[in-house]
N, C-alpha and C positions, 0 to 999 in steps of 0.2 A: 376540356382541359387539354391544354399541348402537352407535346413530350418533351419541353423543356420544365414542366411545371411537374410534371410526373420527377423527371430527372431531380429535379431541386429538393424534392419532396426527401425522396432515397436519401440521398446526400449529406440533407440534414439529419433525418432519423439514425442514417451510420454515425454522422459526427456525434450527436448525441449519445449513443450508446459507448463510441471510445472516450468522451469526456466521464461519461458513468462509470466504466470499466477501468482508466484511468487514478479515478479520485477511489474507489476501493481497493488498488493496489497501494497508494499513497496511503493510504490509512493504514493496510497491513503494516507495512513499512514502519510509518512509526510504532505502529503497536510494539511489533517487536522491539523498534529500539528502545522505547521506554521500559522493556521486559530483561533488556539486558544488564541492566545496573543491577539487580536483583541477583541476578547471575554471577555478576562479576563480583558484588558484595560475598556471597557463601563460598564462594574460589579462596578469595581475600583471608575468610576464615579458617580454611582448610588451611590454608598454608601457614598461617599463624600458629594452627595447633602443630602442624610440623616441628616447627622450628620450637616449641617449647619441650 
């Protein structure tokens, strides 16, 4: 094996773990967005009870 085939190797196993690393912050991401309506829903009611 050359060491450009070595090199190539590396390269690609990095890219591939920042495309991994990547797509699990993305999904955090939405995770929480989808958690924030929920949130914003019992705020909503808080403040409803206020005002009555």
């Amino acid at each position: 094996m050359d060491i450009v085939d070595i090199l190539s190797a590396v390269i690609i196993v990095f890219s591939l773990g920042v495309f991994y690393w990547f797509g699990r912050f993305t999904q955090k991401l939405i995770k929480q967005h989808y958690d924030i309506y929920g949130l914003l829903y019992d705020v909503e009611e808080m403040e409803k009870e206020k005002k009555r």
